[in-house]
C-alpha positions as CSV (number, residue, x, y, z in Angstrom):
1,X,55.1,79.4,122.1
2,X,53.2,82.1,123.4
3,X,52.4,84.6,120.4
4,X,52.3,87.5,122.3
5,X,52.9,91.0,120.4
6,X,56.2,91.5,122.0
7,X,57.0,87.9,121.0
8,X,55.7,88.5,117.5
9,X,57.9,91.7,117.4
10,X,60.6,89.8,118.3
11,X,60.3,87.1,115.6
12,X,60.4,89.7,112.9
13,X,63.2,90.8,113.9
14,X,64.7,87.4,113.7
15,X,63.8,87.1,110.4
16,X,64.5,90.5,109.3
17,X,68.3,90.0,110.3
18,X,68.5,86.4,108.8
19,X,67.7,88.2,105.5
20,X,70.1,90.7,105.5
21,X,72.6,88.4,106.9
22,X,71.9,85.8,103.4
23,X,71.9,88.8,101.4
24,X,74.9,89.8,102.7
25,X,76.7,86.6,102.7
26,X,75.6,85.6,99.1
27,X,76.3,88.8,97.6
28,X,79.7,90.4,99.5
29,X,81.4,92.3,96.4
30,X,77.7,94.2,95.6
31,X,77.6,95.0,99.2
32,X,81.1,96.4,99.0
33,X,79.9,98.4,96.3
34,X,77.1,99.6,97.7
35,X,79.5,100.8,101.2
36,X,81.8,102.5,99.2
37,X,79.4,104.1,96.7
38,X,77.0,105.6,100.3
39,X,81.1,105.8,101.7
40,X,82.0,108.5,98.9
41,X,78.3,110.7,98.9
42,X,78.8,111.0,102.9
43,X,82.5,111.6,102.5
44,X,82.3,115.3,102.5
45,X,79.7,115.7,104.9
46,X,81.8,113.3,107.2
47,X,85.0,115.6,106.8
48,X,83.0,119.0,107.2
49,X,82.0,117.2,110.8
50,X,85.4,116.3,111.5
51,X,86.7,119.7,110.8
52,X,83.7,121.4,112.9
53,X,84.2,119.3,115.7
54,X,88.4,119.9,115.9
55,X,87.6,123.9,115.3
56,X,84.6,123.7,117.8
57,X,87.8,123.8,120.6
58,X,89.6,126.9,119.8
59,X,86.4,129.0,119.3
60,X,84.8,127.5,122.3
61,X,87.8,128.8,123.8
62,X,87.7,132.1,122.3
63,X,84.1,132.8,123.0
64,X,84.6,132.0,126.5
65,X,88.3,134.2,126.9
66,X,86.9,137.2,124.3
67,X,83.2,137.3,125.4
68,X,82.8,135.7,128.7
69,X,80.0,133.9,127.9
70,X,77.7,133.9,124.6
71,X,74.3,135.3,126.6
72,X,73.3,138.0,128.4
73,X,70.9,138.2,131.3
74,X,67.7,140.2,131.4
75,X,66.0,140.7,134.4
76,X,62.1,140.6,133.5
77,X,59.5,142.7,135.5
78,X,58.8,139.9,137.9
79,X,62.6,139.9,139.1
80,X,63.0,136.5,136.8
81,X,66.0,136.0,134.7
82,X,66.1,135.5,131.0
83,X,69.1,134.8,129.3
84,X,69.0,136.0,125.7
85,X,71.4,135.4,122.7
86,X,74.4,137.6,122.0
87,X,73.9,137.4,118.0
88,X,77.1,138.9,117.1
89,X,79.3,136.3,119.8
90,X,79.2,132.9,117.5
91,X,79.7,134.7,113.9
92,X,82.9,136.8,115.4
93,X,84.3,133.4,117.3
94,X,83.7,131.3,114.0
95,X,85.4,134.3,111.9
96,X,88.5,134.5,114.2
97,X,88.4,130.6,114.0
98,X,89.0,130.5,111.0
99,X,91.4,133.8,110.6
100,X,93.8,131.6,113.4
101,X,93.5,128.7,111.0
102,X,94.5,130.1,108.2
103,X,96.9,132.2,109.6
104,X,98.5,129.0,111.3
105,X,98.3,126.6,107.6
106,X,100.4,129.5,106.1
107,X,102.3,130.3,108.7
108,X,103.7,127.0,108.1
109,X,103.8,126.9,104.5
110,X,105.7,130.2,104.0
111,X,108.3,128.5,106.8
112,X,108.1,125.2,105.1
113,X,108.2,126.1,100.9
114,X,111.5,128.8,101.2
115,X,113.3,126.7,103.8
116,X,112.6,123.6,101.2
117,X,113.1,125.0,98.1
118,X,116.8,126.6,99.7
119,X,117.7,122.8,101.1
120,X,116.7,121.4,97.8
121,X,119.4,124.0,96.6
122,X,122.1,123.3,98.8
123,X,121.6,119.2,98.3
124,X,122.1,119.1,95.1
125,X,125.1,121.4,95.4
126,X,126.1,119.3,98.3
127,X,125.6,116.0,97.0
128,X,128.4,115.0,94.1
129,X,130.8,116.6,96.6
130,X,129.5,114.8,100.0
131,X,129.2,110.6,98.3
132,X,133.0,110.8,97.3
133,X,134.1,112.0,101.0
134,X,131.5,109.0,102.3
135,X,133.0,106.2,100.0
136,X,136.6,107.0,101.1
137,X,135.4,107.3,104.6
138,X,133.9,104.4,104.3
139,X,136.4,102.7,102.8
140,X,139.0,103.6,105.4
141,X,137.2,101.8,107.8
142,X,136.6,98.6,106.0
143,X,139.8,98.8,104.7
144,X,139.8,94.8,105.4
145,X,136.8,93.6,104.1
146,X,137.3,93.0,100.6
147,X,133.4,92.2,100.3
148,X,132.6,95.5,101.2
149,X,135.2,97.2,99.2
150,X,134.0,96.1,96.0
151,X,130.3,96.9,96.6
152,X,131.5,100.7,97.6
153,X,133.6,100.8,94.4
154,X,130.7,99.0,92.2
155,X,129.0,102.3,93.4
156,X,129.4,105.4,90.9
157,X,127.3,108.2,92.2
158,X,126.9,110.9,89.6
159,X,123.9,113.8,90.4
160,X,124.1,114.7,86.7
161,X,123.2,111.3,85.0
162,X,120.7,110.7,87.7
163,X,118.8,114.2,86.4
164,X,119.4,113.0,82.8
165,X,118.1,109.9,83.6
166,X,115.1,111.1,85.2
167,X,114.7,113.8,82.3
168,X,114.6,111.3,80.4
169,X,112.2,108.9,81.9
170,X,109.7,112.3,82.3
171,X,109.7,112.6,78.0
172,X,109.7,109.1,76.7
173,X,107.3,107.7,79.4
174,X,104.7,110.2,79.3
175,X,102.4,108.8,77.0
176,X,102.6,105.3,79.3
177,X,101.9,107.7,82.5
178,X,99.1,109.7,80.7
179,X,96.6,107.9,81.9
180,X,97.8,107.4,85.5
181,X,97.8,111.5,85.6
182,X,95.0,112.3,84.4
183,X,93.3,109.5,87.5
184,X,95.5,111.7,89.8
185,X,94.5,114.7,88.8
186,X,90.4,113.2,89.1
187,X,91.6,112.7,92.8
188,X,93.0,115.6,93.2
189,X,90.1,117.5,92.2
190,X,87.6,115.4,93.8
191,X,89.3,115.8,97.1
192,X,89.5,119.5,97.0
193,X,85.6,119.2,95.8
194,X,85.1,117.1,99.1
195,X,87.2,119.5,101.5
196,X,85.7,122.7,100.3
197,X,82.0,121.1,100.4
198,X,83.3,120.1,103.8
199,X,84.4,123.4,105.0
200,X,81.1,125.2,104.1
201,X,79.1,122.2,106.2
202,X,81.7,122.5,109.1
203,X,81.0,126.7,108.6
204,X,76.9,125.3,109.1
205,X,77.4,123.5,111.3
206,X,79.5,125.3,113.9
207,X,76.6,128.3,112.9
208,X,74.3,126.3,114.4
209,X,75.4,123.5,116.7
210,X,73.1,124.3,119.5
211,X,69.8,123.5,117.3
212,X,71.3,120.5,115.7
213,X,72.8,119.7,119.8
214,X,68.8,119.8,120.6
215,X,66.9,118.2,117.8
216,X,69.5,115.5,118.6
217,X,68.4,115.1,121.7
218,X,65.0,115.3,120.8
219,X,65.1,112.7,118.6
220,X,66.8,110.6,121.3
221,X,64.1,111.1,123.9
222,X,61.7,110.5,121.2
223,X,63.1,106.7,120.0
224,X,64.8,105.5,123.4
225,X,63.8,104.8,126.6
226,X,64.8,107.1,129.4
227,X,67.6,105.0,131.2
228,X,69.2,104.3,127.4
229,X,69.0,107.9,126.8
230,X,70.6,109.1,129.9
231,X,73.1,106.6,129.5
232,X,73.7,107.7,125.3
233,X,74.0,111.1,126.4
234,X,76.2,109.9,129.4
235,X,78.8,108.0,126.6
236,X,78.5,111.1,124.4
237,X,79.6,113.7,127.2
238,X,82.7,111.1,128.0
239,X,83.4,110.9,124.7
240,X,83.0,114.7,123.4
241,X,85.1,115.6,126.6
242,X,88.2,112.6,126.0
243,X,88.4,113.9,122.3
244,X,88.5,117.8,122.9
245,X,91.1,116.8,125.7
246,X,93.1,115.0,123.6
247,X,93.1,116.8,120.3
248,X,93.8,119.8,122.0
249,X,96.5,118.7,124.2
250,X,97.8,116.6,121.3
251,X,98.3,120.4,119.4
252,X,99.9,121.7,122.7
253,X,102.3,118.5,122.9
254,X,103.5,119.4,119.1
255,X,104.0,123.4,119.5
256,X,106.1,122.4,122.8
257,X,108.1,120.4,121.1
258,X,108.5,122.5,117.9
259,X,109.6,125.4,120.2
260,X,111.7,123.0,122.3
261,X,113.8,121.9,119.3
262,X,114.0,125.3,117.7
263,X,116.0,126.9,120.3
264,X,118.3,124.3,121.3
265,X,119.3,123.9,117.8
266,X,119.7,127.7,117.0
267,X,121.4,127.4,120.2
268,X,123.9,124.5,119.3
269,X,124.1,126.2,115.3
270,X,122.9,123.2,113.9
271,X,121.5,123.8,109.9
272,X,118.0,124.1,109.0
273,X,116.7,124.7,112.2
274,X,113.5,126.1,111.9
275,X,112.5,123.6,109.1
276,X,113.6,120.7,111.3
277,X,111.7,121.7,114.4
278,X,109.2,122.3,112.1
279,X,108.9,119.3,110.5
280,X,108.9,117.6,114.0
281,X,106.3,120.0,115.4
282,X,104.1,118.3,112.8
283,X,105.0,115.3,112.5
284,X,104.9,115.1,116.6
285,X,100.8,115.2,116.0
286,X,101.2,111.1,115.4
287,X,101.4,110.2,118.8
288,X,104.4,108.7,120.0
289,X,106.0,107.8,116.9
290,X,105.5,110.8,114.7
291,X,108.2,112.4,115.9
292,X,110.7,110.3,115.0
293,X,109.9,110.8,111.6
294,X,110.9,114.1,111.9
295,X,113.8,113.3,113.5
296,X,115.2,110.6,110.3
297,X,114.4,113.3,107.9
298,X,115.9,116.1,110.1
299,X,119.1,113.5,110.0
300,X,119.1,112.9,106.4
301,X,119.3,116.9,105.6
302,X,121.9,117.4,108.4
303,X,124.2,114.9,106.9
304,X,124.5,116.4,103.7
305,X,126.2,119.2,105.3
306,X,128.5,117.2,108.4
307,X,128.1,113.9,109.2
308,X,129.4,115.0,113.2
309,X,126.2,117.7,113.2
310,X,124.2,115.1,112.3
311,X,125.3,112.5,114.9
312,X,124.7,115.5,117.6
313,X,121.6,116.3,116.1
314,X,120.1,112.3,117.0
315,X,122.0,113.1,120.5
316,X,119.6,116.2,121.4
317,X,116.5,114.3,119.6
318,X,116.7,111.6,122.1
319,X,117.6,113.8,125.2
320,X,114.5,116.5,124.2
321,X,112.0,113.1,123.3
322,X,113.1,111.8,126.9
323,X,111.9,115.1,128.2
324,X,109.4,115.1,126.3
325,X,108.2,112.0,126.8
326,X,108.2,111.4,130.5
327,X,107.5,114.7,131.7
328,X,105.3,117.0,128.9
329,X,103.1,114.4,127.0
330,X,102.2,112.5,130.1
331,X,101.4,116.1,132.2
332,X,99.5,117.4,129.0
333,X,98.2,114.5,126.8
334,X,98.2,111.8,129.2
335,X,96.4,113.2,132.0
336,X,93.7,114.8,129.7
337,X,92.8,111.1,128.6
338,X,93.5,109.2,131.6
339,X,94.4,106.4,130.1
340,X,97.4,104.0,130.7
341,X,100.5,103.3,128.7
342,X,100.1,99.6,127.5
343,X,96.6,100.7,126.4
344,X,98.2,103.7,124.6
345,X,100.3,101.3,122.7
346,X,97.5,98.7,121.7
347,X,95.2,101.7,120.4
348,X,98.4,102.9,118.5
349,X,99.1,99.4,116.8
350,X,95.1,98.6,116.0
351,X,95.0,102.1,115.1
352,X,97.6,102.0,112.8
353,X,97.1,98.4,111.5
354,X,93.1,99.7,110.6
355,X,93.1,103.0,109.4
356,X,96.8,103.9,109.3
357,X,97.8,107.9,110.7
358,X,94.1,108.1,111.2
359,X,93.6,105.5,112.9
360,X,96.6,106.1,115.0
361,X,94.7,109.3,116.2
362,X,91.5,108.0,116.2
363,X,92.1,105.3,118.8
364,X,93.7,106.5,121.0
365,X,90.5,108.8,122.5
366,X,88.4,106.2,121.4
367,X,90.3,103.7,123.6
368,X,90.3,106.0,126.0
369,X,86.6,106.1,126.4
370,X,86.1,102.2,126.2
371,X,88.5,102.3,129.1
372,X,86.6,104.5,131.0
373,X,83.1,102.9,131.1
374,X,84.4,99.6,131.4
375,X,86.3,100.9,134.6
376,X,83.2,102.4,135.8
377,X,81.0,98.9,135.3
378,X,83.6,96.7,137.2
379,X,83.2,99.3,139.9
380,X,79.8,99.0,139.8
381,X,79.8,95.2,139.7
382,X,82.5,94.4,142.3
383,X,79.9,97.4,144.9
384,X,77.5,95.2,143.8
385,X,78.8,92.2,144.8
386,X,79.9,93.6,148.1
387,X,83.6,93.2,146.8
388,X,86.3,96.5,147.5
389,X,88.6,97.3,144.8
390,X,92.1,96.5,145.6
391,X,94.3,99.4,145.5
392,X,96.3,100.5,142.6
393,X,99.8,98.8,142.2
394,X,102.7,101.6,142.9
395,X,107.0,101.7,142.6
396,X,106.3,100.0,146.4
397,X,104.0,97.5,146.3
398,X,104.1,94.6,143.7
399,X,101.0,92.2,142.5
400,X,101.2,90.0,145.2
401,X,101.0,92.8,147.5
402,X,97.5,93.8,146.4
403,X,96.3,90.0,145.8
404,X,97.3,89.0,149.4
């Protein structure tokens, strides 16, 4: 073997990685430890980047809508251009940032805490009155079925005992749940420790995103080779462009559909309305599922009050998600990702199986992206190779069309 220095480079390496790799292997649960330990220290820094990267849109947006553009041009004495800093552009976009966001979080708050606290209200009013009417209902129409007969009268529904009960439970199981609160409330404060350190680094780093932007790509000029940095900053301009598209059309999708539901349900008179469309405008941020968990909730509260409001309740939920899902999420979430349904469903269930809700939105860009450049190298490959792309399949041509 020729010990060159490259080679001799090369063998390090080798042995470098078949180190950590025993390490690793022999010692998984210190490892794990280790993760989670460096996992928590980053944790707020992570979330302040997160949160600067999904405000970065809207004041992108305002800067460019408020103040045309965040430089001004100087004409120097030699008839050049210089184009020099507006100083007062980023701190106003990042303050009105911020005022939307705010305004927005308790915009839905003051929507969502009276219209709760008033349903909560009316349930329990509702309640020892509505489980009689459904047991004789119920029992009119299995008024055969001896089996289910007895389990509807095994059934005693009483709201009062159930309070008692859980009075009850609250006074003689507090010194059992003592310890389990005070671990909650150690979250809780840790996690509005991590969001508010979060906040202030998002605050930095929106500040300041064009001299982190260029020491980044300094630092990538200064480790990579040209072609692996062009093509780094190629992924990271696919990438930056597929998330903004999405997280942004994702918002658009929801408000949409909040607005949809909220007038044809004032329209129809169905109850709790604006809480409902609400709850669906949120929930409706979980790609293609989220909705629907709007919709069971938005069910459940309806029924309380009439079982046949309810029933046409599910009747517009599934007329309005039909709408809404052939003809607005396609036109403003699907086209800003390009990517195509099947794929859209396997992000959703890796996604979801990985990193749950978050992983559900995660995915989906990030799929998106993979889809992209791997699209882009077959094209490449099949030019290559002299081979022309067949044409995309469409309602009048089927596979053996194209493969002929």
């Amino acid at each position: 073997m020729n010990l060159s220095k490259s080679n001799i480079k090369k063998l390090c390496g080798l042995i470098l990685f078949a180190i950590v790799a025993y390490v690793v292997i022999q010692n998984p649960s210190k490892i794990l430890w280790i993760v989670q330990f460096l996992w928590s220290v980053i944790f707020p820094f992570a979330l302040g980047l997160i949160i600067a990267y999904i405000l970065n849109i809207p004041m992108m947006s305002i800067e460019r809508r408020l103040f045309k553009t965040r430089f001004r041009v100087i004409k120097n004495a030699d008839g050049t251009e210089r184009h020099i800093d507006k100083k007062y552009v980023r701190p106003l976009g990042i303050l009105i940032t911020f005022i939307l966001l705010i305004a927005v979080l308790s915009g839905i708050l003051l929507i969502i805490i009276p219209q709760t606290s008033a349903t909560t209200v009316e349930l329990v009013r509702t309640a020892n009155a509505f489980f009689p009417r459904a047991q004789k209902w119920i029992l009119a129409r299995f008024a055969y079925n001896e089996s289910v007969r007895e389990f509807i009268n095994s059934v005693n529904f009483d709201l009062s005992k159930i309070i008692d009960t859980a009075i009850d439970f609250l006074k003689n199981g507090a010194g059992n749940v003592l310890t389990g609160t005070v671990s909650a409330a150690k979250a809780v404060v840790s996690g509005i420790t991590s969001f508010v350190i979060g906040l202030i680094f998002s605050f930095y780093l929106l500040s300041k995103k064009e001299t982190l932007l260029r020491q980044i790509n300094m630092l990538i000029d200064a480790v990579m080779p040209d072609k692996a940095a062009q093509k780094v900053r190629y992924i990271a301009k696919i990438s930056n462009e597929t998330f903004s598209s999405f997280i942004a059309g994702q918002c658009l999708e929801a408000l949409i559909l909040g607005l949809m539901f909220f007038i044809v349900l004032a329209i129809v008179r169905i109850p709790y309305a604006l809480l409902i469309s609400v709850l669906i405008a949120v929930t409706s941020l979980i790609p293609v599922f989220g909705a629907f968990i709007g919709c069971v909730v938005g069910a459940f509260l309806i029924l309380m009050v009439s079982p046949v409001q309810a029933l046409i309740f599910i009747g517009i939920f599934l007329v309005l998600q039909q709408i809404e899902g052939n003809l607005i999420y396609p036109k403003v979430v699907g086209g800003s990702i390009g990517l195509p349904s099947v794929w859209v469903l396997a992000a959703i269930t890796i996604g979801s199986s990985l990193m749950g809700i978050a992983g559900m939105l995660f995915f989906i860009p990030l799929t998106s992206v993979v889809y992209t450049l791997l699209r882009e190298w077959t094209y490449k490959r099949l030019a290559e190779k002299h081979i022309a792309a067949p044409a995309q399949p469409t309602e009048n041509n089927d596979i053996s069309d194209i493969t002929e």
